[in-house]
C-alpha positions as CSV (number, residue, x, y, z in Angstrom):
1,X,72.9,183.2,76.4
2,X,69.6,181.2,75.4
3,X,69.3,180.1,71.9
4,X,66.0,181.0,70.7
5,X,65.2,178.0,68.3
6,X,66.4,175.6,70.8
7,X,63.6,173.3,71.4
8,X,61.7,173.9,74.9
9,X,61.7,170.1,76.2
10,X,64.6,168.3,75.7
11,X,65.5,166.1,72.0
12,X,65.6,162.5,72.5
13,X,68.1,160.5,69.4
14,X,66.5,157.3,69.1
15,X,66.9,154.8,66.0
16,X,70.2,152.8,67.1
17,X,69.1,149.1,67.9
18,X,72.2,148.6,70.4
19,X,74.2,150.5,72.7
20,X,75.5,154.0,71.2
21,X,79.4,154.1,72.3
22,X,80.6,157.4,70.0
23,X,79.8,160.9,69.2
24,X,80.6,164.0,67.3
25,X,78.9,167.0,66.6
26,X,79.2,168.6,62.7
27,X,81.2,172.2,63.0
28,X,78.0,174.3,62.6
29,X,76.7,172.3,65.5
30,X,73.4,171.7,63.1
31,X,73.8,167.7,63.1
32,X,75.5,164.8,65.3
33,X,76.5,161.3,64.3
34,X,76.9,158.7,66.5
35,X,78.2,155.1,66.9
36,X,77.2,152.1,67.7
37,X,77.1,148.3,68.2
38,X,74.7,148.0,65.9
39,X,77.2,148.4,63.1
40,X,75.9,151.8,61.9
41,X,76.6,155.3,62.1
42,X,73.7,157.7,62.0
43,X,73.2,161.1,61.5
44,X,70.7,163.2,63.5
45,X,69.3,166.6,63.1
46,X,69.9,168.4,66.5
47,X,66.7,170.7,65.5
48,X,64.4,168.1,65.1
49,X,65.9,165.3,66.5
50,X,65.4,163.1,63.3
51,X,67.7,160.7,62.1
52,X,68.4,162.1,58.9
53,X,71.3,159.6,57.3
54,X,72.0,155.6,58.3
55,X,75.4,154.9,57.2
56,X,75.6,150.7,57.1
57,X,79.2,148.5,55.8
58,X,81.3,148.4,59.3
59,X,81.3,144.2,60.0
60,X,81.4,145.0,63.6
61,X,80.5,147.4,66.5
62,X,81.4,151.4,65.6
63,X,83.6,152.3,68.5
64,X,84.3,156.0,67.1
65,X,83.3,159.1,64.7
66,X,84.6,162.1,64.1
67,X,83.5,165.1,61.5
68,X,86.1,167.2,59.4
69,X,87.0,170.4,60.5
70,X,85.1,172.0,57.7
71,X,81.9,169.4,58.0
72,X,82.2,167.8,53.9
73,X,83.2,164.7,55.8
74,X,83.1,162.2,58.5
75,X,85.0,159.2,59.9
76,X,84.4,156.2,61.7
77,X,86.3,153.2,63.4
78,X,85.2,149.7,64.4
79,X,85.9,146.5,65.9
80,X,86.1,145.2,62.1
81,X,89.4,146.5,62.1
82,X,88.6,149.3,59.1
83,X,88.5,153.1,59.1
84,X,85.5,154.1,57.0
85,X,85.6,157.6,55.1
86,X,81.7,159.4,54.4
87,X,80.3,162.2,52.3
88,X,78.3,163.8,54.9
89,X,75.6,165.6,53.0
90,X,75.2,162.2,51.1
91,X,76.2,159.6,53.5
92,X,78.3,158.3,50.5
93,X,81.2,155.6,51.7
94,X,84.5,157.2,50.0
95,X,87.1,154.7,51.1
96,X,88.1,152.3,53.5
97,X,91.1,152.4,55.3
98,X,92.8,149.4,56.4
99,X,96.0,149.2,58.7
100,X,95.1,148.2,61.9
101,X,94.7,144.8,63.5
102,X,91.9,144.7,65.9
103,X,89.2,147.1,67.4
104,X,89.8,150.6,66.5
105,X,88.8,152.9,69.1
106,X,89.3,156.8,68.4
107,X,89.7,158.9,65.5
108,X,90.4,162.7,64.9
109,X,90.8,164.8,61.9
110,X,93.9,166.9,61.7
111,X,93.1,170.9,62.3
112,X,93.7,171.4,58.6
113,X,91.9,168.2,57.6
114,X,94.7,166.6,55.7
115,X,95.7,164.0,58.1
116,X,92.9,161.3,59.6
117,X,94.7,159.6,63.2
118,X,93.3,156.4,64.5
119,X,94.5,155.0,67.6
120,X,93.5,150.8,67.8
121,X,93.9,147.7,70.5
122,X,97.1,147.0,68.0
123,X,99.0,149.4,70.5
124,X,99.7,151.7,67.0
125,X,97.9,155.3,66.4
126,X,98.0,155.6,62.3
127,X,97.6,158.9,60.6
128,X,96.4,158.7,57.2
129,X,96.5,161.2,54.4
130,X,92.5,162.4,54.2
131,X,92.6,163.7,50.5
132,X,94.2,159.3,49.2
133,X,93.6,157.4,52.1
134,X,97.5,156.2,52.3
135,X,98.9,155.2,55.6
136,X,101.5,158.9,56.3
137,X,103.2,157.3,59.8
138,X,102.3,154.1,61.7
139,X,103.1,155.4,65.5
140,X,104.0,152.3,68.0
141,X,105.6,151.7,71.4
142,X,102.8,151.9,74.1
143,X,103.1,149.0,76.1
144,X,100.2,146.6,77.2
């Protein structure tokens, strides 16, 4: 079924200064975020196209992002070894989760949005505890 606001020529994202590497739509499909090398996460209105929130702290590439099931927050996970939490009508940083050692390359929220998992080049997926932060179970034994 065609939507009828979609846009008749296709939206182009542009603002990251360096390759984008991660995606993830919000649940009302209204924004996206994306990651990059450039160190940022940004926020972009899939209406307009517009980069709407720049989300800076990461000390290294953003490998991943992910939105909450019910869209108040976001997550995203970088070479800096660090998990950082975000207010997504803000942009606000809430925490930063530490745990990992080395690039962090996926994250996921939990269907009921209490649990945050990160899997990292440590060999380890983490799931954290959305609401505190605290590490809930440190999964290890992949090989290589």
């Amino acid at each position: 079924e065609d939507d009828p606001d979609a846009p008749e020529e296709p939206l182009t994202f542009e603002g990251h200064t360096a390759q984008v590497i991660g995606c993830s739509f919000s649940p009302d499909a209204r924004y996206v975020i994306s990651s990059s090398v450039d160190q940022t996460v940004r926020m972009w209105d899939t209406k307009t196209s517009k980069n709407v929130l720049t989300m800076e702290g990461h000390e290294g590439p953003v490998f991943a992002c992910a939105y909450s099931r019910d869209g108040r927050h976001f997550v995203s996970t970088s070479a800096d070894a660090t998990v950082r939490m975000w207010k997504s009508q803000t942009g606000e940083h809430v925490r930063t989760l530490s745990g990992h050692v080395g690039s962090i390359f996926a994250c996921t929220y939990s269907p009921d949005n209490r649990k945050v998992a990160t899997a990292a080049q440590d060999n380890s997926v983490i799931i954290w505890d959305a609401e505190t932060g605290d590490q809930v179970m440190k999964l290890t034994g992949h090989q290589g």
